[in-house]
C-alpha positions in Angstrom: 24.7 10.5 0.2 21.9 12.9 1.7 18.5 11.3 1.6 15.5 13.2 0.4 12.0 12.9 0.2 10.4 13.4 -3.0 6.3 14.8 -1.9 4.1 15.2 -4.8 0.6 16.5 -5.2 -2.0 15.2 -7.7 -5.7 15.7 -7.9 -5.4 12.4 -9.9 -6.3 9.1 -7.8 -3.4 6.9 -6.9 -3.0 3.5 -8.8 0.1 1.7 -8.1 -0.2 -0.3 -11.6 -0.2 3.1 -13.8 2.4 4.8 -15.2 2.8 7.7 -12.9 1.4 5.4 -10.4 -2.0 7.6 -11.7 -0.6 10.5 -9.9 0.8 11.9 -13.3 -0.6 9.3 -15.7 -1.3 11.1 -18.5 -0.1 14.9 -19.7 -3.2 17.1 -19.2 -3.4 17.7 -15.4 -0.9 19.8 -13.2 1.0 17.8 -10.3 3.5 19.8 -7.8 6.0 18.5 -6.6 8.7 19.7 -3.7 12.2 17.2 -3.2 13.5 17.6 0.6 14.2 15.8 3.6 10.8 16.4 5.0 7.2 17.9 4.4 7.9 20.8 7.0 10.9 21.5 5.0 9.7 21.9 2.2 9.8 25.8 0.9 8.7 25.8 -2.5 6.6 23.4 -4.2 7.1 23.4 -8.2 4.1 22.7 -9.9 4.1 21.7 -13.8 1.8 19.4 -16.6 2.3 16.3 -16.0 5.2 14.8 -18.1 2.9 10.8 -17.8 5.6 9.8 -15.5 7.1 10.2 -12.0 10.7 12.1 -12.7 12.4 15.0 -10.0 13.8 16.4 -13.8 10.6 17.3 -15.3 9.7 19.9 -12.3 12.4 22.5 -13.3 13.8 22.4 -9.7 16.5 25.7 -9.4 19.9 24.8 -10.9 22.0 23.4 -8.1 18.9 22.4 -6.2 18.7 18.6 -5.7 16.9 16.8 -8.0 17.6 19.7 -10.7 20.2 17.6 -13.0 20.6 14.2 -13.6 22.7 13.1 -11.0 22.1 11.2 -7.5 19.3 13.6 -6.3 17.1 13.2 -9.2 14.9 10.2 -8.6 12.3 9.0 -11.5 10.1 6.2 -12.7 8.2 5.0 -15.3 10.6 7.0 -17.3 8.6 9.0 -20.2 5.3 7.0 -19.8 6.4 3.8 -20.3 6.8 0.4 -21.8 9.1 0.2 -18.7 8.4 0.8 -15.2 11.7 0.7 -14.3 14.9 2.0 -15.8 18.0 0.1 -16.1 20.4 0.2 -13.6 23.2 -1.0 -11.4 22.4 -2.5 -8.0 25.7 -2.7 -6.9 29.0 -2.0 -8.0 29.6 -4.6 -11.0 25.9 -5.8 -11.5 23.8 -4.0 -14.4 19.8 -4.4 -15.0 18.2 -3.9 -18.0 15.0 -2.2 -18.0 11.6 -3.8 -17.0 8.1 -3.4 -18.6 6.7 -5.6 -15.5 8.4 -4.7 -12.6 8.7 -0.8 -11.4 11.7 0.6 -9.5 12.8 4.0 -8.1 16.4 4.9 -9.6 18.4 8.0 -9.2 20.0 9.6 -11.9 23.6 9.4 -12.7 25.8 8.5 -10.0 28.4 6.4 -8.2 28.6 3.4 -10.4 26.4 4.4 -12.5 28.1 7.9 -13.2 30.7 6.0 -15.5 28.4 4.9 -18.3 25.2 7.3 -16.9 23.4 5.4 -15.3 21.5 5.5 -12.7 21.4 3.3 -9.3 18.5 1.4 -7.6 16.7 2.5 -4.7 16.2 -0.5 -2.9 14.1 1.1 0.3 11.3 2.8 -1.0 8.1 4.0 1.1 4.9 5.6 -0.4 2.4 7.6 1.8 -0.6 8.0 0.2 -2.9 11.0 1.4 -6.3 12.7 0.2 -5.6 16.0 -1.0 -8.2 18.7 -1.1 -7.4 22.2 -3.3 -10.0 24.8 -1.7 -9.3 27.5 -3.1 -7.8 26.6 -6.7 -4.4 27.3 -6.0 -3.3 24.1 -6.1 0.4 23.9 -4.7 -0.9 26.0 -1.2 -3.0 23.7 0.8 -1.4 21.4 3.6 
């Protein structure tokens, strides 16, 4: 499976505890968001209202772009502002999790084992850069 990187901007502070990890906690701010396999790749950011939750889906990537349908490319959490953090999923061929409202987890949409009853898979290795962002000119999706 490729492996992409999933950037997203936010005005909003950071807060690991949050739903939308306070990047897109709550429904009244626009976020952007741009799924690739790095930052210099990335053509087109797609910038939306917040949904309250982290989700490749809600940013109307182009049909047949990754992260467009619900399939191994789309990657979410939180899923639709809560009470769970994390989805359930399989984390290997035979083994199924329910969902959590404690512990939070990355999972992709359906795929591989998870295609059979749609459902998605586990991310297991995860990493989240966290970076000031500064809009100077109120066209947000632009700066660098």
């Amino acid at each position: 499976l490729p492996e992409y990187t999933f950037f997203v901007r936010s005005a909003r502070d950071y807060s690991d505890s949050a739903f939308g990890q306070g990047l897109a906690t709550g429904t009244s701010h626009a976020i952007s968001g741009c799924l690739t396999y790095t930052y210099a790749t990335c053509g087109q950011w797609k910038t939306v209202v917040s949904p309250g939750y982290l989700d490749t889906l809600a940013f109307g990537f182009a049909s047949g772009q990754p992260g467009a349908s619900d399939t191994c490319s789309r990657y979410f959490a939180d899923y639709a502002g809560g009470p769970n953090y994390c989805f359930g999923h399989f984390v290997d061929s035979t083994t199924f999790t329910a969902a959590s409202s404690t512990e939070r987890c990355f999972v992709t949409g359906a795929c591989a084992e998870g295609a059979i009853i749609s459902k998605g898979v586990m991310h297991t290795y995860l990493t989240i850069y966290v970076r000031e962002y500064h809009d100077t000119n109120g066209v947000f999706a632009d700066s660098t």
